[in-house]
C-alpha positions as CSV (number, residue, x, y, z in Angstrom):
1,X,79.5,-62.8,68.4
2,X,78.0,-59.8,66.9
3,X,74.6,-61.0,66.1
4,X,74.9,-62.5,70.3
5,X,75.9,-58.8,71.1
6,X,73.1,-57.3,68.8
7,X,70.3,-59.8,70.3
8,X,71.2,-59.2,73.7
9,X,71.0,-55.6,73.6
10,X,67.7,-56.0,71.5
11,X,66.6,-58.3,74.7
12,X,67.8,-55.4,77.2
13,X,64.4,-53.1,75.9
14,X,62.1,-55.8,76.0
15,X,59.0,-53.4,75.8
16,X,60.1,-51.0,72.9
17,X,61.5,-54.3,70.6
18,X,58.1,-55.8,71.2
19,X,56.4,-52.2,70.4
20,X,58.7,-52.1,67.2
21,X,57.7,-56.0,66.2
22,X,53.8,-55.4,67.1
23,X,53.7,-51.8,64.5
24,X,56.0,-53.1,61.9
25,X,54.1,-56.3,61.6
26,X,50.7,-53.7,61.9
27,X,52.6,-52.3,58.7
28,X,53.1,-55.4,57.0
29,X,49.0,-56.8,57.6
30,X,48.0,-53.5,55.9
31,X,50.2,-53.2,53.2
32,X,49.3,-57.5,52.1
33,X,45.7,-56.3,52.9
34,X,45.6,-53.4,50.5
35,X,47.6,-55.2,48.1
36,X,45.4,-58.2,48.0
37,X,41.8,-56.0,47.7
38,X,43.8,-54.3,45.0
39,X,45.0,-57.0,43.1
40,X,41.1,-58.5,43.5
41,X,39.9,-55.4,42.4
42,X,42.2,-54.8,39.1
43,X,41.7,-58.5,38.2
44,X,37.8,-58.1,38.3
45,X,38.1,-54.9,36.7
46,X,39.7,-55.8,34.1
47,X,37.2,-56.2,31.2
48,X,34.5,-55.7,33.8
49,X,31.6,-54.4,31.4
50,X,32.0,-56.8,29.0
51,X,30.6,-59.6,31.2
52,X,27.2,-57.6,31.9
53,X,24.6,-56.6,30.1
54,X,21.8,-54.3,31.0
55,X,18.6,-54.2,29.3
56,X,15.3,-52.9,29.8
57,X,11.6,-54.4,29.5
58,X,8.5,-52.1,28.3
59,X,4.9,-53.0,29.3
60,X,2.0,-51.1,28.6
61,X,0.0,-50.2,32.2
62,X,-4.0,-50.9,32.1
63,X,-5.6,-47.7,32.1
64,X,-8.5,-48.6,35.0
65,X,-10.5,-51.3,35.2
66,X,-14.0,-53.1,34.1
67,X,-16.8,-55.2,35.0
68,X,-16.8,-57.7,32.0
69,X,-19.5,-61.0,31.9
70,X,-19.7,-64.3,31.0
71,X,-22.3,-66.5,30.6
72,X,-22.1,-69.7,32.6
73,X,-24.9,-72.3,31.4
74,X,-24.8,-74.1,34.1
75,X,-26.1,-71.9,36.5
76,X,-27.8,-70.2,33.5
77,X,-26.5,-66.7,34.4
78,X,-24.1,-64.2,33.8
79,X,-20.6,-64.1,36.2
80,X,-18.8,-60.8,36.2
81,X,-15.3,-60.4,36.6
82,X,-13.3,-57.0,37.2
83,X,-10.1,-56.7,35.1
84,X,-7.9,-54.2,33.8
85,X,-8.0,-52.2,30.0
86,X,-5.9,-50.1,27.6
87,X,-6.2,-47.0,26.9
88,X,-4.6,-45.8,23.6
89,X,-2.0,-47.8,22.8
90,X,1.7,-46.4,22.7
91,X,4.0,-47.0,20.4
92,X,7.6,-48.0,20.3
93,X,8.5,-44.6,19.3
94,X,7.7,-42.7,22.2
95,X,10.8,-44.1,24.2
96,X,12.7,-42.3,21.0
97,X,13.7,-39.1,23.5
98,X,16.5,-37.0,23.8
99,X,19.2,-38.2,25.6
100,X,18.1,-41.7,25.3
101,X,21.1,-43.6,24.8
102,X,21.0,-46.7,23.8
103,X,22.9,-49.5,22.4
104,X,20.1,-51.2,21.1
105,X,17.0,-49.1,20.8
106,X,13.2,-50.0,22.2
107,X,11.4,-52.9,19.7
108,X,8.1,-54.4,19.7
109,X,8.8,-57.7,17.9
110,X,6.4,-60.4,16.1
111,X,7.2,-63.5,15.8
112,X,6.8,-65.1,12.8
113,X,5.5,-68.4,11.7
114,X,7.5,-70.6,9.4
115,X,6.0,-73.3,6.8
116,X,9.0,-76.3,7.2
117,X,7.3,-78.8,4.6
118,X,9.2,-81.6,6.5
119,X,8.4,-81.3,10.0
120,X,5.5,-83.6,10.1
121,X,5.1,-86.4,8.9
122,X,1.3,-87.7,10.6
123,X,-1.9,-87.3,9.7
124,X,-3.4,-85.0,12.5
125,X,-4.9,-84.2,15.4
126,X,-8.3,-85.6,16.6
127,X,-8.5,-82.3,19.0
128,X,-9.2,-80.0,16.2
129,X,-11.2,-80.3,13.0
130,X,-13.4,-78.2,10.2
131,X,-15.9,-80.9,9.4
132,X,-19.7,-80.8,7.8
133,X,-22.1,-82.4,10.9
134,X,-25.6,-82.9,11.1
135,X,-27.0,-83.6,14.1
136,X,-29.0,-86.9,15.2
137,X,-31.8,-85.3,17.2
138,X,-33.1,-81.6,16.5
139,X,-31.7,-79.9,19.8
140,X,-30.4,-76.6,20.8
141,X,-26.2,-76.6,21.3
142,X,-26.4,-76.5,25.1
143,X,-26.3,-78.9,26.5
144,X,-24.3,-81.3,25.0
145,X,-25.6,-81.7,21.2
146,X,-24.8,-85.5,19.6
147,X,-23.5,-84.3,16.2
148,X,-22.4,-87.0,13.1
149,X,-20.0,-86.4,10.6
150,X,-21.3,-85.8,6.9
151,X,-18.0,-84.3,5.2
152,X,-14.6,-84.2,6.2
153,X,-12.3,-81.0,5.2
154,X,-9.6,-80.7,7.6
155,X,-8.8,-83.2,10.3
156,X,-8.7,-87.0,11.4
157,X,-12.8,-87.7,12.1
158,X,-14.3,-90.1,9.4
159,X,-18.0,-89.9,7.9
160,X,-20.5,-91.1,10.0
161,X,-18.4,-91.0,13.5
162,X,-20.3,-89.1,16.1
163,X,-19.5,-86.5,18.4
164,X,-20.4,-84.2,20.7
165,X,-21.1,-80.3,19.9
166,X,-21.6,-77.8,23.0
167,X,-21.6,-73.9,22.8
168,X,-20.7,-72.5,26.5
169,X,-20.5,-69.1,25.2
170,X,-24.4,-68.3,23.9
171,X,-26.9,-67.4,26.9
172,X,-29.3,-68.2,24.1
173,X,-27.5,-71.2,21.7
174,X,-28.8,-71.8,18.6
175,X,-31.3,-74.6,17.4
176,X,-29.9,-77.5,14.9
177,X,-32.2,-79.2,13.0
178,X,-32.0,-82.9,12.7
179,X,-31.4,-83.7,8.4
180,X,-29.7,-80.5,7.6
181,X,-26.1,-80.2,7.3
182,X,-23.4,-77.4,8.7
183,X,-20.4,-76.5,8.5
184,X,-17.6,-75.8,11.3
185,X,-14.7,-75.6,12.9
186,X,-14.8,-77.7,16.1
187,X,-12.1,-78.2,18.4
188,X,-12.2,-80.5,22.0
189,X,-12.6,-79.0,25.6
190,X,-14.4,-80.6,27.8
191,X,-16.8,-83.3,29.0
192,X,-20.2,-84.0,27.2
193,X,-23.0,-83.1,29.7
194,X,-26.4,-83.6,29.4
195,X,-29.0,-85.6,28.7
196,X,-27.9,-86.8,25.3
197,X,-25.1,-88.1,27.3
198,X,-25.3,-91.9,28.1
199,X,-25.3,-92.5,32.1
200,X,-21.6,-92.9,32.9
201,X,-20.0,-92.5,29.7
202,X,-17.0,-89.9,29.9
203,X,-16.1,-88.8,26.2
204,X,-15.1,-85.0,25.4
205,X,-17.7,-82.7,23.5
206,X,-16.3,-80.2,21.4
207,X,-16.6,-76.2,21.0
208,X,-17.3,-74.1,18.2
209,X,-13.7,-72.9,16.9
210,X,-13.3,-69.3,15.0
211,X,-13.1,-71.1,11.8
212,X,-13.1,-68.4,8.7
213,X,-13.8,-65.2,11.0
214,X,-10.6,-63.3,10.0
215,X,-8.1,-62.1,12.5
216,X,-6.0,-59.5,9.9
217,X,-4.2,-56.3,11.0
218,X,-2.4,-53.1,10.2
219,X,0.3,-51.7,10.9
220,X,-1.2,-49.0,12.6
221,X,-3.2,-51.7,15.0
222,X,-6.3,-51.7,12.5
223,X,-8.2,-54.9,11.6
224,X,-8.9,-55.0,8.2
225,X,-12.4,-54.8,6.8
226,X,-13.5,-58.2,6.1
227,X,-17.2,-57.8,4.6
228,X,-18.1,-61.5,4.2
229,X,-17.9,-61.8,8.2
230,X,-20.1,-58.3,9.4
231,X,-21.6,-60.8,11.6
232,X,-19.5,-63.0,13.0
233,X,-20.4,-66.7,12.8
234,X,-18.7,-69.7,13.4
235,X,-21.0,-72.1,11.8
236,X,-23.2,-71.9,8.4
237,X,-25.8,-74.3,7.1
238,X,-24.9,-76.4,4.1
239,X,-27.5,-76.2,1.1
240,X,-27.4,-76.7,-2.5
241,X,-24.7,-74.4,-4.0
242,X,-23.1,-73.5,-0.7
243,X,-19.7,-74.0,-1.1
244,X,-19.5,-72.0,-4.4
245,X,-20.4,-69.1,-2.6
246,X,-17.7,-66.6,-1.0
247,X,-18.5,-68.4,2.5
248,X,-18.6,-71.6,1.1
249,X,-15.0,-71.4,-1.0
250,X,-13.7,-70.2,2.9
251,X,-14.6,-73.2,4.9
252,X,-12.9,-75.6,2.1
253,X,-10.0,-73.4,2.5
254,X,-9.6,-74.5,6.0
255,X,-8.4,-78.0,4.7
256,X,-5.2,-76.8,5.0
257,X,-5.3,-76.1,8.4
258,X,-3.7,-78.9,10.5
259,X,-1.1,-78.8,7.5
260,X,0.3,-75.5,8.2
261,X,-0.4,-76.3,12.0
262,X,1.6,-78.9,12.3
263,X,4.4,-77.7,9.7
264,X,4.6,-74.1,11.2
265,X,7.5,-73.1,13.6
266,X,7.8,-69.4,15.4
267,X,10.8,-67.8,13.9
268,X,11.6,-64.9,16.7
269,X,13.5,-61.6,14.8
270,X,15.7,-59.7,17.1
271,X,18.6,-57.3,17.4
272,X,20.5,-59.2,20.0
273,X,20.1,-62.7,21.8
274,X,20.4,-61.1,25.3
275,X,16.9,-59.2,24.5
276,X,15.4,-62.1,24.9
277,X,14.8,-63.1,28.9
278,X,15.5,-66.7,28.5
279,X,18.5,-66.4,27.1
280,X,19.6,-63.3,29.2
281,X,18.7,-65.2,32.3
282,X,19.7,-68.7,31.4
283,X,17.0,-70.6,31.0
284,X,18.1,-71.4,27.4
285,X,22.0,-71.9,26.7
286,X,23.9,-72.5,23.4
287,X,25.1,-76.1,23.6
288,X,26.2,-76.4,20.5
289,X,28.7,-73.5,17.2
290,X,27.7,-70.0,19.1
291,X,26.0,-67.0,19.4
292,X,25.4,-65.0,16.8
293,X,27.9,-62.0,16.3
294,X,27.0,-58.3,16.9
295,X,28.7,-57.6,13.3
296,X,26.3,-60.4,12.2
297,X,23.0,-59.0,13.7
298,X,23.9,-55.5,12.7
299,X,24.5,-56.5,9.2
300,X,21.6,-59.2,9.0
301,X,23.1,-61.7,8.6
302,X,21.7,-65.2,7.1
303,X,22.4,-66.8,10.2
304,X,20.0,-68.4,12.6
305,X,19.9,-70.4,16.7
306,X,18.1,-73.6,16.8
307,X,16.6,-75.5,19.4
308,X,18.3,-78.9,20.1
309,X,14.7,-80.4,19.7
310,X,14.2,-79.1,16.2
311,X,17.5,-79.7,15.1
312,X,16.9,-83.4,16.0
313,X,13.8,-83.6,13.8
314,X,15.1,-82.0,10.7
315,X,18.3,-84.0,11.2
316,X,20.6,-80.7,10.6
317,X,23.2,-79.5,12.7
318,X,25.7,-76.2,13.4
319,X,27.0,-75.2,9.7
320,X,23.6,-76.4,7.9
321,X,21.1,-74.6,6.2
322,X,17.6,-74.0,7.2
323,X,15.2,-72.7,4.5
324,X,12.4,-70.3,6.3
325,X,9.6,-69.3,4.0
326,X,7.8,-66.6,6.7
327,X,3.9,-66.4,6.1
328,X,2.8,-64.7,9.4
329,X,2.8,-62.0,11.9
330,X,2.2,-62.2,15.5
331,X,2.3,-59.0,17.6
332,X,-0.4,-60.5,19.9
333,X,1.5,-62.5,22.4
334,X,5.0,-63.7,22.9
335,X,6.6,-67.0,21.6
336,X,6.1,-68.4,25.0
337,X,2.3,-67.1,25.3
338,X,2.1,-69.1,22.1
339,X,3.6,-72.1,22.7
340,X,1.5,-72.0,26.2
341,X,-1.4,-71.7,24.7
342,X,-1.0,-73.3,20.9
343,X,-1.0,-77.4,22.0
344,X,0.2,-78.7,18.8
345,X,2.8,-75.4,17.8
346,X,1.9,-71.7,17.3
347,X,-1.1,-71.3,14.9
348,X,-3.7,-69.6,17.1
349,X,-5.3,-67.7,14.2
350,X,-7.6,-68.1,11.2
351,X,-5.6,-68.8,8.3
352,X,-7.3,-67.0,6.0
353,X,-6.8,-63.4,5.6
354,X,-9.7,-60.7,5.6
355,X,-9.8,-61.7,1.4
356,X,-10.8,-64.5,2.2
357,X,-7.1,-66.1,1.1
358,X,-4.5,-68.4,2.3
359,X,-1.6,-66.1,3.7
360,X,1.1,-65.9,1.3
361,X,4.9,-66.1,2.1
362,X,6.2,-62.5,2.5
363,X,9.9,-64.1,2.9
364,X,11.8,-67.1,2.0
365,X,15.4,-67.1,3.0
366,X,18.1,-69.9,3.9
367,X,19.7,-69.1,6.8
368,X,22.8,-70.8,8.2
369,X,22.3,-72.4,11.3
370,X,25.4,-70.6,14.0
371,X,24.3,-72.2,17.1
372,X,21.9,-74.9,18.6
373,X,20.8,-74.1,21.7
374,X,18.5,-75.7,24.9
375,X,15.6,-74.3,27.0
376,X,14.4,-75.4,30.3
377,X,11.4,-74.5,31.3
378,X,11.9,-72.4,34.9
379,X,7.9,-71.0,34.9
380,X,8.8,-67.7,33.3
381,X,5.6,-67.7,31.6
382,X,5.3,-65.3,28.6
383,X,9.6,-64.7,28.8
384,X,9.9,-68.7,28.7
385,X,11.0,-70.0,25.3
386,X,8.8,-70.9,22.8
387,X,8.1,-74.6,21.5
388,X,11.0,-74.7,18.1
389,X,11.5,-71.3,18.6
390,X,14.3,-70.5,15.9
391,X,16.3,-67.2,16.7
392,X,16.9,-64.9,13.6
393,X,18.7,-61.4,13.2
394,X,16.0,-58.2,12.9
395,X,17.8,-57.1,9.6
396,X,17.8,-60.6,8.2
397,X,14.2,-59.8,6.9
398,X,13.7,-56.6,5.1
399,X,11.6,-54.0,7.4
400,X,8.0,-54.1,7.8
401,X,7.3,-56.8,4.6
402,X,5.2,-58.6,6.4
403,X,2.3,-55.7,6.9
404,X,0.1,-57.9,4.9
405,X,0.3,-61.0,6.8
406,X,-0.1,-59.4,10.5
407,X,-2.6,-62.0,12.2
408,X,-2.9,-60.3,15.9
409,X,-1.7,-57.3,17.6
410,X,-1.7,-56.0,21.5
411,X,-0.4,-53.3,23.4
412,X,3.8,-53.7,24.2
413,X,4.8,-55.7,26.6
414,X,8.1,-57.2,28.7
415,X,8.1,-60.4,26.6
416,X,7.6,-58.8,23.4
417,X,9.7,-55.4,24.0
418,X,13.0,-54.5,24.8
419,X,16.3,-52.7,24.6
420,X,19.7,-52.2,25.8
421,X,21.6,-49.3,27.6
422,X,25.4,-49.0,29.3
423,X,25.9,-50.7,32.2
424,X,25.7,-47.9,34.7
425,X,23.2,-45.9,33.4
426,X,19.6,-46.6,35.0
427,X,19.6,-43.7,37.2
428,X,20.6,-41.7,34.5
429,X,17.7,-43.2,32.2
430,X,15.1,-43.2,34.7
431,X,15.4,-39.5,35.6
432,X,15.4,-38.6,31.9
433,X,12.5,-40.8,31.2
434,X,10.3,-39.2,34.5
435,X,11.1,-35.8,33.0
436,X,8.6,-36.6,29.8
437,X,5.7,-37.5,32.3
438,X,4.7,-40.7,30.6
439,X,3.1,-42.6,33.0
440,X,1.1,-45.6,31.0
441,X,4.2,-47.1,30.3
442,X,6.3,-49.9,32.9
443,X,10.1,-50.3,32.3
444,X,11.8,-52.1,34.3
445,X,16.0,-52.6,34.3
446,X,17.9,-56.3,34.3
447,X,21.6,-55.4,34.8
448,X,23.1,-59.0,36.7
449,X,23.9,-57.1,39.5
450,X,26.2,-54.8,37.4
451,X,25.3,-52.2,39.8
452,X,25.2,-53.3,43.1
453,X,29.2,-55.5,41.8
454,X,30.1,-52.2,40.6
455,X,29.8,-50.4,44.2
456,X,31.4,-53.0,45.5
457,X,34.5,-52.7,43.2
458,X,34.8,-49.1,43.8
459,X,34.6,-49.5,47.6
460,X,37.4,-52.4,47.3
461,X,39.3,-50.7,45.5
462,X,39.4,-47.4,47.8
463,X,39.1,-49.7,50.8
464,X,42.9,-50.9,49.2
465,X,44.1,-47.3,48.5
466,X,43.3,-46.9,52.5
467,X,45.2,-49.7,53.4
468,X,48.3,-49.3,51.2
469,X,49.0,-45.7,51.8
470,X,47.9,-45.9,55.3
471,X,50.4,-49.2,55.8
472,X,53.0,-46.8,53.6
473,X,52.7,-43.9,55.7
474,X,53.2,-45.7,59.0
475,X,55.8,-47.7,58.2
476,X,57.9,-44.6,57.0
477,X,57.1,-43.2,60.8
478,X,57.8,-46.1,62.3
479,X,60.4,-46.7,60.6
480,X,62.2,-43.2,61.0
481,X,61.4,-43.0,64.9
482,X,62.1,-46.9,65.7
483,X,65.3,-46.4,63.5
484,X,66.5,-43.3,65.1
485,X,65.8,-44.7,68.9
486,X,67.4,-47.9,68.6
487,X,70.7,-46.0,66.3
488,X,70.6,-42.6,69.1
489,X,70.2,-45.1,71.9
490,X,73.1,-47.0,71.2
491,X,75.6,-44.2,70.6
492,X,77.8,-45.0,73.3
493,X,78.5,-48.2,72.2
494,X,79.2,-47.2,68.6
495,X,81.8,-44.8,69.7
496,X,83.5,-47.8,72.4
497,X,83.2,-50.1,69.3
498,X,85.1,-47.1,66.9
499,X,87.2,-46.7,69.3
500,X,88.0,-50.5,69.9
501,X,89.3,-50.2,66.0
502,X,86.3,-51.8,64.5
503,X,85.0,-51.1,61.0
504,X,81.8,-48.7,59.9
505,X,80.8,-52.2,58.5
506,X,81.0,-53.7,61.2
507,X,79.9,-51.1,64.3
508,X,76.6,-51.3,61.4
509,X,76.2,-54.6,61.4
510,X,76.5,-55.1,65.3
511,X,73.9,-52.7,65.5
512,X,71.4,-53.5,62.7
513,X,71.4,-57.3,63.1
514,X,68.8,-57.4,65.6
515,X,66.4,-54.3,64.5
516,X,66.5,-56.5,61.1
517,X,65.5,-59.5,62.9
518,X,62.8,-57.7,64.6
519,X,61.4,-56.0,61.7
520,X,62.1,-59.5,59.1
521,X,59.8,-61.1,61.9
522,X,57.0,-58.4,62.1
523,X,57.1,-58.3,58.2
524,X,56.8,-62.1,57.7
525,X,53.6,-62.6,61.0
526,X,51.8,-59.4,59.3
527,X,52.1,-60.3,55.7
528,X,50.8,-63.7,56.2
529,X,47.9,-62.2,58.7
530,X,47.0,-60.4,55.6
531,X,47.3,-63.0,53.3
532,X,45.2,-65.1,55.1
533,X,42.6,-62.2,56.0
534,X,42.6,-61.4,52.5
535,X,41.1,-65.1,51.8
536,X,38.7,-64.5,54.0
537,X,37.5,-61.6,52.9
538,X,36.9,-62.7,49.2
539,X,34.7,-65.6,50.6
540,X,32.5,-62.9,52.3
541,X,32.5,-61.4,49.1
542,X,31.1,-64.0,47.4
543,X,28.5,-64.7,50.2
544,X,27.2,-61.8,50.1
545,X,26.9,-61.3,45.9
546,X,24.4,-64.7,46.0
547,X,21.3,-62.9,46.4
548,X,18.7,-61.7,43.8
549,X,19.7,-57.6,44.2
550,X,17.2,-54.7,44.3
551,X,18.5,-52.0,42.7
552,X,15.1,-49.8,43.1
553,X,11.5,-50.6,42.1
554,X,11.8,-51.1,38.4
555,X,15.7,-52.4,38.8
556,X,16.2,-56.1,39.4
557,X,19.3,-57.7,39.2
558,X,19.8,-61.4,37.9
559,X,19.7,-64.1,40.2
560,X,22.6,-66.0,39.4
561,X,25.2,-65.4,42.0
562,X,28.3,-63.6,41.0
563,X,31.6,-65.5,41.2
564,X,33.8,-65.3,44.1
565,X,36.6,-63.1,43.4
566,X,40.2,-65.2,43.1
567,X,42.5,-63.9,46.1
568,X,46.2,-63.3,45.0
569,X,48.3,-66.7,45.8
570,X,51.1,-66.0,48.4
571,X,53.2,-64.2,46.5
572,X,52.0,-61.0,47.0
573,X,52.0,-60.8,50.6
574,X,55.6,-62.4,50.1
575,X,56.7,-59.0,47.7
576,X,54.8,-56.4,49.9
577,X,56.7,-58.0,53.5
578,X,59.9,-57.9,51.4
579,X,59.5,-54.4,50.0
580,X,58.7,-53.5,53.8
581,X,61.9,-55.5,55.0
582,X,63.9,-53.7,52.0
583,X,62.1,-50.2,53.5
584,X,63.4,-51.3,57.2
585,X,66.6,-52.2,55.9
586,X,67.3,-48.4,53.7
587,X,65.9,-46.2,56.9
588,X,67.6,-47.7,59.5
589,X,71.1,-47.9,57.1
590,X,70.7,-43.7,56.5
591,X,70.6,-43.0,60.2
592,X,73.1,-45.3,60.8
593,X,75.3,-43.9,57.9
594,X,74.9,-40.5,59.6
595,X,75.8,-41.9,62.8
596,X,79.0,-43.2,61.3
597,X,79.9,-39.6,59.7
598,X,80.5,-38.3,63.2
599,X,83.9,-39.1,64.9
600,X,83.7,-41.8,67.9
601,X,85.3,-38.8,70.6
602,X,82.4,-36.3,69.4
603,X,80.0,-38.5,70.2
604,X,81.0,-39.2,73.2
605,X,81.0,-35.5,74.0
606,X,77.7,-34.8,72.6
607,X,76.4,-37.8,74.8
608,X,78.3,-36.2,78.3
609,X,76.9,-33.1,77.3
């Protein structure tokens, strides 16, 4: 009877018990709202800037431009081409400025070349060749020149097999004589042409390669002096007594060309796998062990990454050693510039130093192979991976030891140049870097998104702060002024019912029953409204993170998409309605309890009055 007494007077205010049901259930959607965006929040706060990395890529800026030529035989004039040039160079220490902080400071990095005896196991390449030629007619080396082989030094022609010698680069090529001999590097381009050619026959001709001109550098960006090759030349006659002179000891050197071509792999030094793009952006992902350790790059560690590919060849695997004797220095292009360029592995140099000399190995270490990892080739150009690039730590090799074996050098560059920063900080950076007025230099930021997910925490996470305390403070309003108009309403009764010789107890529950039913019902519709708006609003979320973010001109995000935040399961909507319920249940008791205090005939006299 006294929940049919307590619904029935509930039913005899029809509009104030639906007002009451429509703002406590109000209460209850904000409250599971805010709780959800806050549990979202916390859960993808929580070790938030471990999972981003921000780094940054330095490239030098061309200074202007120039009108540069080049000969093209065929039309037997010069085409000119506009294109950009250097200034001075900079170096890596100019991004050394106060206030710079970085976790991992600016780097120009080689790569190195490694001599792995058992890598190949052929014979060659027919593309490329040092080889002593005479040709069969006297002719001039444009067009195509029908050249046969006296002497083999490096490579897979035999004596007496004929080719085809062409030399696109002369406006004025040079004149072989038919019965002498010379010597050169030759490696394949295009077709023969001309009319030493037969009618219809399509065989390549080959171009004159650099052979023993020497490619050495400084430190300091310098070529070294190299006296036997004032003028360069890629070719010398042969006579009587040739090759015991210093040119002549040179070209025999070059036998061992294809071996350390096809035996060399690019070993790439670094200070942290992340500051290389294809593994910060995913083209290339460790399949196999792991990455190497901060502690172990810091310390320089014997440890190395290997491509699946390689690992394959050598047969070796994660926990096997990898013995690297190091006998180069490339500053001239990236791994993947290399590998791009370099059909048949990295070698793009002479081999021979500015002495005159086969390069020596600066550093010969075994390293333990942590990880093995795979590439794929997304057309990153000069960031792409290189072809067996092995991954080593900077302070594995003791600092600058290879200034003697430095084979190219070139102005810095994204692929080649990098460094880290705290997530956060770009702005930061940027204005501190603008404030030196350097302006040859291009850095641009890579942070995932770290920015752009960061702003959208924070907004969350106030947008929940809103919701709870704005659910919080109207539920105590509502709660207070529902409570005391339902309780002040029914005063009359209370005293009848005191009077009658009913309990407190039960003039409270009479009352109560049907405010609690109105408020259990508002708090279990708006908690579930919020529960399910709350699953709806993480899927926006997550729409809305897969797109490659702008942060500002020299900011880009990573493409990946970010992952759609979890929403809470229904247990939190379930704890905030019930805390709301509880909340109902405590108000409306205290102003009933004060009620109570009062004696049924003052009541009634305060109500007459």
């Amino acid at each position: 009877m006294t929940f049919y007494y307590s619904i029935k007077q509930i039913a005899r205010s029809p509009l104030k018990s639906l007002l009451f049901f429509l703002l406590i259930g109000g209460c209850a959607f904000f409250l599971a709202l805010g709780g959800s965006f806050w549990y979202m929040g916390s859960d993808d706060l929580q070790n938030f800037d471990e999972k981003y990395t921000t780094i940054g890529t330095v490239e030098q800026k061309y200074e202007g431009t120039t009108t540069t030529s080049h000969w093209d035989p065929e039309a037997e004039a010069y085409e000119y081409y506009s294109g950009g040039y250097y200034g001075e160079w900079l170096d890596e220490d100019v991004l050394d400025f106060e206030g710079a902080d970085y976790i991992l400071e600016p780097r120009q990095r080689p790569f190195f070349g490694a001599y792995i005896e058992n890598l190949y196991d052929g014979i060659g390449s027919p593309d490329m060749g040092t080889v002593e030629a005479t040709p069969v007619e006297t002719g001039a080396m444009y067009p195509s020149l029908l050249m046969r082989v006296v002497r083999t030094i490096d490579g897979t022609m035999e004596e007496g097999e004929l080719f085809y010698l062409c030399d696109h680069q002369n406006p004025e090529p040079d004149v072989l004589e038919a019965g002498k001999s010379y010597v050169m590097q030759i490696q394949m381009r295009t077709f023969a042409h001309g009319p030493a050619v037969k009618e219809g026959e399509e065989i390549l001709e080959y171009w004159l390669a650099p052979g023993i001109t020497s490619t050495q550098y400084t430190l300091e960006n310098e070529q070294v002096y190299d006296p036997v090759n004032e003028e360069e030349r890629y070719y010398d006659e042969v006579t009587d007594g040739f090759y015991e002179t210093e040119r002549g000891k040179r070209w025999l050197k070059l036998a061992s060309f294809q071996e350390l071509k096809m035996r060399t792999i690019p070993v790439q030094p670094t200070d942290g796998t992340d500051l290389l793009m294809h593994f910060y952006n995913g083209e290339a992902q460790i399949t196999e062990g792991r990455d190497i350790t901060e502690e172990e790059y810091r310390q320089g560690a014997k440890v190395c990454l290997v491509p699946e590919f390689l690992a394959m060849r050598l047969g070796v695997g994660v926990g096997d050693k990898l013995n690297l004797p190091l006998y180069y220095a490339d500053y001239s292009s990236s791994v993947g510039d290399a590998s791009i360029l370099g059909s048949q592995g990295p070698v793009l140099f002479n081999i021979l130093n500015a002495q005159g000399e086969l390069y020596e190995v600066f550093n010969e270490q075994e390293y333990e192979i942590v990880g093995i990892y795979t590439a794929e080739d997304k057309g990153s150009g000069s960031y792409s991976a290189g072809e067996n690039e092995v991954v080593i730590p900077w302070n594995a090799v003791p600092e600058n030891c290879w200034k003697d074996n430095i084979v190219g050098v070139a102005p810095m560059t994204g692929a080649t140049t990098s460094f880290q920063i705290p997530n956060g900080t770009i702005e930061e950076f940027q204005e501190k870097w603008k404030s030196l007025g350097i302006d040859d230099l291009e850095i641009r930021f890579y942070d995932m998104g770290y920015t752009q997910l960061k702003e959208n925490l924070e907004n969350r996470e106030l947008m929940s702060v809103v919701f709870l305390v704005s659910g919080c403070v109207m539920a105590v309003m509502i709660l207070c002024f529902f409570s005391n108009l339902f309780i002040t309403g029914q005063r009359e009764r209370i005293a009848a019912e005191r009077l009658m010789g009913r309990t407190k107890r039960q003039c409270a529950l009479s009352i109560l029953t049907g405010m609690l039913i109105l408020s259990a019902a508002g708090c279990i519709s708006g908690s579930g409204a919020g529960w399910l708006a709350s699953e709806k609003a993480a899927e926006s979320v997550g729409d809305t993170l897969e797109f490659d973010r702008t942060y500002s001109d020299n900011a880009v995000a990573d493409a990946e998409p970010a992952e759609e935040p979890e929403p809470p399961g229904v247990g939190l909507p379930c704890a905030t309605g019930a805390v709301l319920l509880a909340a109902s249940a405590a108000v409306s008791a205290g102003y009933m309890g004060k009620t109570l205090k009062k004696e049924p005939l003052r009541m009634l006299g305060e109500i007459e009055e």
